[in-house]
C-alpha positions in Angstrom: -204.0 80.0 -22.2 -205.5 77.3 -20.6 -203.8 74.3 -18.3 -204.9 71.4 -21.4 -203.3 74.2 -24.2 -200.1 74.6 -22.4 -199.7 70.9 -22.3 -200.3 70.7 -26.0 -197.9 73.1 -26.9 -195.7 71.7 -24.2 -195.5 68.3 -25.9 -195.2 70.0 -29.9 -192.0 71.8 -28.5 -190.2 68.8 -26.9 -190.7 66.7 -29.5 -190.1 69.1 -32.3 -186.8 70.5 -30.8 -184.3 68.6 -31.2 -185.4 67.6 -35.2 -184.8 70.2 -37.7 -188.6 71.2 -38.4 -188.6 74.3 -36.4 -189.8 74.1 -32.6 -191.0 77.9 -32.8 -192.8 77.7 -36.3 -195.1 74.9 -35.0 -195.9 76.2 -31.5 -196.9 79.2 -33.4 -199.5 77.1 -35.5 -200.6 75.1 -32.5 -201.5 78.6 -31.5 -203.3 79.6 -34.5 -204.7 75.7 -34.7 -205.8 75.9 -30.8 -206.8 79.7 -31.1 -204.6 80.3 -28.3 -204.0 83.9 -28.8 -200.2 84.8 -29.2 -199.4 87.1 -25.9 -197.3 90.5 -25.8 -194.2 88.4 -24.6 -192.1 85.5 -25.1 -192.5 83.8 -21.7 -194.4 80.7 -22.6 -191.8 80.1 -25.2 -188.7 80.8 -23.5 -190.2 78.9 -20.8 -190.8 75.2 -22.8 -187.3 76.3 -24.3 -185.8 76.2 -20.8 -187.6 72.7 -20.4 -186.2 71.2 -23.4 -182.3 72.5 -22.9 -182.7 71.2 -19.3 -183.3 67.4 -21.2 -179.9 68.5 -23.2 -178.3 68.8 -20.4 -179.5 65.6 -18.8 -178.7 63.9 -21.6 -175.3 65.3 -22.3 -174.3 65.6 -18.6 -171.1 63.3 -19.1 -170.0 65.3 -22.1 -170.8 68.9 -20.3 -169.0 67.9 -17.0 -166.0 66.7 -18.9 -165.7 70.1 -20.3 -166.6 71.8 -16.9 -163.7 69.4 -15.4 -161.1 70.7 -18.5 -162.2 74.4 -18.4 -161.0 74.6 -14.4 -157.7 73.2 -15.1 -157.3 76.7 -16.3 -154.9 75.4 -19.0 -155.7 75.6 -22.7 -156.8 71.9 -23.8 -159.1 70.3 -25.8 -162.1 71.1 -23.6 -161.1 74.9 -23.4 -160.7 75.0 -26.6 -164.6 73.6 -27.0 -166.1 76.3 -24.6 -164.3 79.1 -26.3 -165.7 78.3 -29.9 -169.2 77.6 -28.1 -168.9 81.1 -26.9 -167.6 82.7 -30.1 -170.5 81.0 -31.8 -173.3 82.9 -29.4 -171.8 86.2 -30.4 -174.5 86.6 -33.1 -177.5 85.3 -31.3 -176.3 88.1 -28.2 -176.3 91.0 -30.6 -179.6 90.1 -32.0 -181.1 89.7 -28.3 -179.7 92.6 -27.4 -180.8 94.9 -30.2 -183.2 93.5 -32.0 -185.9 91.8 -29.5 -188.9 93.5 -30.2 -188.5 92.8 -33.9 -188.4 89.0 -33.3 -191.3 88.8 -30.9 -193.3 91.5 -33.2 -192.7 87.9 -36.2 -194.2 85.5 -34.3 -197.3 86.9 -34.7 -197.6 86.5 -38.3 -198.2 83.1 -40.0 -197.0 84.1 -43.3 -193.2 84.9 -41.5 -193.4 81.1 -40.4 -194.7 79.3 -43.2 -191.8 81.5 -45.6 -189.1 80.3 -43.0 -190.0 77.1 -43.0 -189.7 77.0 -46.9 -186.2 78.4 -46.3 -185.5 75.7 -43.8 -186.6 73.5 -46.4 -183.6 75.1 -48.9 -181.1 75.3 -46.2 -181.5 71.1 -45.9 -182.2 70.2 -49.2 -178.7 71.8 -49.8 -176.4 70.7 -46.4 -178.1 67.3 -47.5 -175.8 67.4 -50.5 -173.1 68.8 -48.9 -172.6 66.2 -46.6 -172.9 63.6 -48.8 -169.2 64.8 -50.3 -168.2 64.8 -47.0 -166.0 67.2 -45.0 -163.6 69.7 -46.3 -162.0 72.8 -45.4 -161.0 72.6 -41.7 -162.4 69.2 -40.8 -159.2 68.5 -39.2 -159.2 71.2 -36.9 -159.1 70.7 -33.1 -162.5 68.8 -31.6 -163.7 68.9 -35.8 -164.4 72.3 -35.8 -162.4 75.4 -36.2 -163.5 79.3 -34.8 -164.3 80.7 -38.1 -167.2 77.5 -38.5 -168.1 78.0 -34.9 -168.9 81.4 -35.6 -170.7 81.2 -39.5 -172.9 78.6 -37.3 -173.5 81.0 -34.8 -174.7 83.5 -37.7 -177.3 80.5 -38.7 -178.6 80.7 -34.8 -179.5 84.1 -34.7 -181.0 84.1 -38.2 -183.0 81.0 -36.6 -184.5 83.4 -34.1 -187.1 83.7 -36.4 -190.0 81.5 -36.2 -190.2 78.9 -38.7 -186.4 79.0 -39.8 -185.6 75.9 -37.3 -182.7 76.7 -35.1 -181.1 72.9 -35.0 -182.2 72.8 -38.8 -179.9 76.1 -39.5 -177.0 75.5 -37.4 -176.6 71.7 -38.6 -176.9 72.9 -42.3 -174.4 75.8 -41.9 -172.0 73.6 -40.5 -172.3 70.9 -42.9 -171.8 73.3 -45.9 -168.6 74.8 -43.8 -167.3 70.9 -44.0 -168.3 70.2 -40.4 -168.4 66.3 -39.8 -172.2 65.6 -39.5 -171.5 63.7 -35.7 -170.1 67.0 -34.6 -171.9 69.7 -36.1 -175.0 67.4 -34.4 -173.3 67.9 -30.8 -172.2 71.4 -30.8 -175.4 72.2 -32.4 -177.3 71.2 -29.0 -174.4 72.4 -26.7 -174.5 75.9 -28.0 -177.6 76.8 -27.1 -177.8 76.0 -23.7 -176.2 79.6 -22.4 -179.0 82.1 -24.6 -181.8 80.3 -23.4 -181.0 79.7 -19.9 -179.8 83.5 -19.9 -182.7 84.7 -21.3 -185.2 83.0 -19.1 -182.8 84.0 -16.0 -183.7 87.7 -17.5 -187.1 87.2 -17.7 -187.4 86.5 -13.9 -184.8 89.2 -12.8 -186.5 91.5 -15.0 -190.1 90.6 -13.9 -191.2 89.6 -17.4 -192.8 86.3 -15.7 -194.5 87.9 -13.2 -196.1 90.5 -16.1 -196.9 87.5 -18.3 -200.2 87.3 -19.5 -199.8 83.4 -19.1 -200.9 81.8 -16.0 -198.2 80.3 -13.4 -200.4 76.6 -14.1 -200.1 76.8 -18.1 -196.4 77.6 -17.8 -195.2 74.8 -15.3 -197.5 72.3 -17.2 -196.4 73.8 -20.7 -192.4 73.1 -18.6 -192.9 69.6 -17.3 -194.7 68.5 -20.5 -192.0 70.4 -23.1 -189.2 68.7 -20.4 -190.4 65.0 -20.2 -191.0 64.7 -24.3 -188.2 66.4 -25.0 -185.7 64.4 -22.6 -187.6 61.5 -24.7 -186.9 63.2 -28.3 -183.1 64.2 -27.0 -182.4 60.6 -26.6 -184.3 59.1 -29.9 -184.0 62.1 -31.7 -179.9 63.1 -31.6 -179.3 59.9 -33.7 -181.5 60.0 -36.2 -180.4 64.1 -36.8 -176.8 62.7 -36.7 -177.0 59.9 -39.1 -180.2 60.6 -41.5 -180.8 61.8 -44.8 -182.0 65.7 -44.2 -183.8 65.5 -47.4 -187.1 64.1 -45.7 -187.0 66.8 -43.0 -186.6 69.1 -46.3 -189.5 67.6 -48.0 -191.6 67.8 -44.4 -190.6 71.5 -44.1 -191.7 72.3 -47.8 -195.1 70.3 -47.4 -195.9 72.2 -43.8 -194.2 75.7 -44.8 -196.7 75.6 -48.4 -199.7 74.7 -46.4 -199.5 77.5 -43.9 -198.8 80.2 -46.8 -201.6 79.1 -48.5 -204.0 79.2 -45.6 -202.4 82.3 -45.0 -203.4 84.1 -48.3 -206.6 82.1 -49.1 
């Protein structure tokens, strides 16, 4: 992978992160678009994924130090109460890191796994769309809008969204919107939760020397960093709005249009 490539696919993650279109589906067909052949490992990726949760947490830094401040009163209160369903709801995602990594890297080879995901992306928001248009039921009252048995059905969605083309911010907003979830709040927690797996596993990768055995060049992954950091820290701030307050059904008919197109490349 070249400097120019990693820059490419730097910029397609930030600014497909943070909408529900799949980040990991379209860097997989930049790499099929840029012939950039897909390597043994997942360093590149976890790497621009690094770049973009470090724009989440520039952008939610007031929000995340609030409930830093609360969690070291060491008292139960609204903000401990937040962490602890953000950690009940990467319970899923850990078990699938843990047992089923080679799987997932082994599916983001193939283009057919990414263009039949993004169909089902396509479902999942066609469906949440109409959902939250009744508005929220169930436990919509519970403390900070969401309740421990949502935190963790959305956690479910996240490790399902491990695979590439099934978007991760597209699955955990539509789980929570057809659990009742408040669309405002779903949106936060839905950026929030994945700031611990992805900084944990790129803190593996360099414990374990994963980014030292990379096939990727140390150039093409800083560039592939600062360029996935600087549009994503762009996207985060245009971006968390429009996911909050706009009709899904576009990003539904986008993921339909793009998931069709790459199956029938695919087979043709």
């Amino acid at each position: 992978m070249s400097w120019l490539e990693a820059l490419i696919l730097g910029l397609v993650q930030g600014l497909t992160e943070f909408l529900p279109v799949s980040s990991s589906g379209h860097l997989t067909i930049g790499r099929e678009l840029l012939g950039v052949e897909a390597s043994g490992d997942l360093v590149f990726e976890v790497t621009v994924h690094a770049a973009t949760v470090l724009s989440t947490i520039i952008v939610f830094r007031k929000q995340i130090w609030k409930l830093l401040c609360g969690l070291f009163k060491f008292k139960y209160n609204d903000e401990t109460d937040y962490i602890l369903k953000i950690a009940v709801s990467m319970i899923p995602v850990f078990v699938v890191g843990v047992f089923f990594k080679d799987y997932v890297e082994a599916l983001f080879s193939s283009m057919l796994v990414v263009g039949v995901a993004l169909l089902v992306t396509s479902l999942l928001l066609f469906f949440s769309d109409m959902a939250g248009k009744r508005g929220p039921s169930g436990d919509a009252e519970a403390r900070n809008g969401i309740s421990f048995w949502q935190a963790i059905v959305i956690g479910v969605g996240q490790a399902f969204a491990v695979i590439p083309g099934l978007s991760r911010s597209g699955t955990t907003i539509s789980t929570g919107l057809l659990c009742g979830v408040k669309r405002e709040v779903v949106a936060q927690f839905s950026f929030l939760m994945v700031l611990v797996p992805i900084l944990g596993e790129a803190f593996l990768d360099v414990v374990g020397g994963d980014m030292a055995s990379s096939s990727v060049g140390i150039l093409p992954l800083a560039t592939g960093f600062v360029a996935a950091f600087v549009s994503g820290l762009f996207a985060c701030k245009v971006m968390i709005a429009l996911v909050k307050k706009a009709r899904l059904g576009w990003f539904a008919l986008y993921c339909a249009i793009v998931g069709l197109a790459v199956i029938i490349c695919t087979v043709a």
